[in-house]
C-alpha positions as CSV (number, residue, x, y, z in Angstrom):
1,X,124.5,-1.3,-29.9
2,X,124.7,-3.5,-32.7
3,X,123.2,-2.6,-36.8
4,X,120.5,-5.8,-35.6
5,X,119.1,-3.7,-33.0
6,X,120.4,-5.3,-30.4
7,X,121.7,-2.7,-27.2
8,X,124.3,-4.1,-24.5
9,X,124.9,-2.1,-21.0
10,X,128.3,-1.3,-20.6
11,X,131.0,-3.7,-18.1
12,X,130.5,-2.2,-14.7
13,X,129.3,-2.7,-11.2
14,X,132.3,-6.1,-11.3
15,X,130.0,-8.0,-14.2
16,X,133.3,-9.4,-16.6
17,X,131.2,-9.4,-19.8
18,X,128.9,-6.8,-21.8
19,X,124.9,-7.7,-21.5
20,X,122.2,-7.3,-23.8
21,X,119.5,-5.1,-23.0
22,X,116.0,-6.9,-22.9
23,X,113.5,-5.3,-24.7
24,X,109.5,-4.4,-23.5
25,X,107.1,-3.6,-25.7
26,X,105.5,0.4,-25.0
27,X,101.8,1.4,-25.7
28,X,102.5,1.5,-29.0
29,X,103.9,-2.1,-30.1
30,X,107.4,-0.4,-30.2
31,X,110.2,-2.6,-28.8
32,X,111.9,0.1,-26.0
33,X,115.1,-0.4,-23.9
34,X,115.4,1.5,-20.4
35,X,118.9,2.9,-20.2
36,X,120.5,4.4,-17.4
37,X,123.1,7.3,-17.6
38,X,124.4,8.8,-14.2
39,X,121.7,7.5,-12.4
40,X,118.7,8.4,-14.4
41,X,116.6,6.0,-16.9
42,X,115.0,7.2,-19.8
43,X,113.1,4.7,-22.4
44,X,114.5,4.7,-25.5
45,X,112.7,3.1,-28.4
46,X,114.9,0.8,-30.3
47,X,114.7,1.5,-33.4
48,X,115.6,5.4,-32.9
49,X,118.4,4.4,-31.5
50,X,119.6,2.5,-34.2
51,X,119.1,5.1,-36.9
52,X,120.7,7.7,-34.5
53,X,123.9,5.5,-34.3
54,X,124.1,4.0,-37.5
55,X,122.5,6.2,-39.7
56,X,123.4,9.8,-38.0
57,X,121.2,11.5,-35.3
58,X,118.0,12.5,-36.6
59,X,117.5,15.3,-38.6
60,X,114.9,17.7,-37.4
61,X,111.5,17.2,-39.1
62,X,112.0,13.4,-39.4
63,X,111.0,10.1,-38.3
64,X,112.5,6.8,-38.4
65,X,110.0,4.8,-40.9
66,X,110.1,0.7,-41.0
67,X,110.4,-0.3,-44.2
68,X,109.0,-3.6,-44.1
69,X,106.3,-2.3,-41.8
70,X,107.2,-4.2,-38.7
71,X,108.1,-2.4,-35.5
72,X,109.9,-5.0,-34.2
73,X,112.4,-5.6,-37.1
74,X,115.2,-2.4,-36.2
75,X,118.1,-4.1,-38.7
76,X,119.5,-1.1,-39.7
77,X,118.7,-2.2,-43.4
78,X,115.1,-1.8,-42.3
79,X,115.1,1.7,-41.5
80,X,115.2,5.3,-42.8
81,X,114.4,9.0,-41.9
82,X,111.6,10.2,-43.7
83,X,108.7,13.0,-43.0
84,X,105.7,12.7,-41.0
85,X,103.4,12.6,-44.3
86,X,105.9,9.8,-46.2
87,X,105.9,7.7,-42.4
88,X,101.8,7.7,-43.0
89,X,101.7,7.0,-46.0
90,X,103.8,4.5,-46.2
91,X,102.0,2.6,-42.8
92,X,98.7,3.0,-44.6
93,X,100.1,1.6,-48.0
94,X,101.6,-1.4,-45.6
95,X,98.4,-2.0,-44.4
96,X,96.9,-2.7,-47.2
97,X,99.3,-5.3,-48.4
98,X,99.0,-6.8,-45.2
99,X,94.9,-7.0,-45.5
100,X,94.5,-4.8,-42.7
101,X,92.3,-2.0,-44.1
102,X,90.0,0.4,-42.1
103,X,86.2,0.5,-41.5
104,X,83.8,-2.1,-43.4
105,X,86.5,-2.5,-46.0
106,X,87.8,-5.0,-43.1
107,X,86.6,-8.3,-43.0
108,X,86.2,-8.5,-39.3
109,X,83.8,-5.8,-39.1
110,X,80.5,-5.9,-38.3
111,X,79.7,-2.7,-38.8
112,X,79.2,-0.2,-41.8
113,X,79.9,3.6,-42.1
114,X,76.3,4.4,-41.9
115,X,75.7,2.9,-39.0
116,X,78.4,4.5,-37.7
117,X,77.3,7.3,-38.6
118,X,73.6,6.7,-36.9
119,X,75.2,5.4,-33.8
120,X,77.0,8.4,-33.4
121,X,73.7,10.7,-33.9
122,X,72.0,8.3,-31.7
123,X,74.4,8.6,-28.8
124,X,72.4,11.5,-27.0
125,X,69.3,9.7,-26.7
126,X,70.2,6.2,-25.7
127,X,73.0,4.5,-23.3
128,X,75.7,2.3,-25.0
129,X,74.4,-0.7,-23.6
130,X,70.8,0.4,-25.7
131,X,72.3,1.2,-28.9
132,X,74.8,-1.9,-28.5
133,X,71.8,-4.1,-28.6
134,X,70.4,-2.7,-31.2
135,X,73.8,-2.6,-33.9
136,X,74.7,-6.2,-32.3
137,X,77.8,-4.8,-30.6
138,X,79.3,-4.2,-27.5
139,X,78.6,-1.6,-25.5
140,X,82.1,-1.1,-25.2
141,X,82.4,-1.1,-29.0
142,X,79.8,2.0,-29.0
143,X,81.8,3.7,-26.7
144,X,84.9,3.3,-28.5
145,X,82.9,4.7,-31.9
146,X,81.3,7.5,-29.9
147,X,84.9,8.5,-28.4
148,X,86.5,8.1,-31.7
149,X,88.9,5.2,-30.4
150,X,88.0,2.9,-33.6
151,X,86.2,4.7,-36.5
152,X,88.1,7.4,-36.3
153,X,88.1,7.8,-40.2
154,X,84.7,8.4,-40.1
């Protein structure tokens, strides 16, 4: 384990030489390593590990906050325990400077909270495919609004 956030496996099974772990990617956009201890692999996101090692093990109540904002930058410089509420705030206030903002505030969106809104009361009455021709959208973009997978904010 190194302060860059880089994770070797131990010498065994004859190699002559330490190896680094390659990283995946989990649902989330966190790098993760798999690591195996007496025969049983668990998935350990990277930057956890870091903080754990380098920092001290986590203290109950807190997560391990970016503080650039990037997942995939675990340098231990980049990293501290805070609480759930400061870890939200701070993503939100990173995303921001980044341009990344939520609903119409976005410039990608073609939709506005009121028709939001009205898709969501019209939902009932009419399929996705119906109220995704009306709104211009998708009907896989209604049915992300209607289950509350985008939008949610709304």
């Amino acid at each position: 384990m190194s302060s860059l956030g880089r994770v070797k496996s131990l010498k065994r099974f004859g190699r002559k030489s330490d190896k680094i772990l390659t990283s995946h990617l989990n649902s989330t956009g966190y790098p993760t390593v798999t690591l195996t201890v007496y025969g049983r692999c668990k998935k350990v996101k990277i930057h956890q590990l870091v903080a754990s090692v380098f920092i001290e093990p986590r203290p109950k109540g807190l997560e391990v906050n970016h503080k650039n904002g990037f997942k995939n930058d675990n340098h231990l410089n980049n990293l501290e325990y805070v609480t759930h509420r400061e870890n939200m705030q701070h993503a939100s206030d990173t995303l921001k400077k980044m341009g990344l903002v939520k609903g119409e505030a976005n410039g990608r969106s073609k939709l506005t909270k009121p028709q939001v809104l009205e898709i969501r009361k019209l939902a009932p009455k009419y399929s996705q495919r119906q109220l995704g021709r009306l709104f211009n959208v998708s009907h896989r973009a209604i049915g992300d609004i209607i289950n509350r997978k985008c939008w949610k904010h709304v």
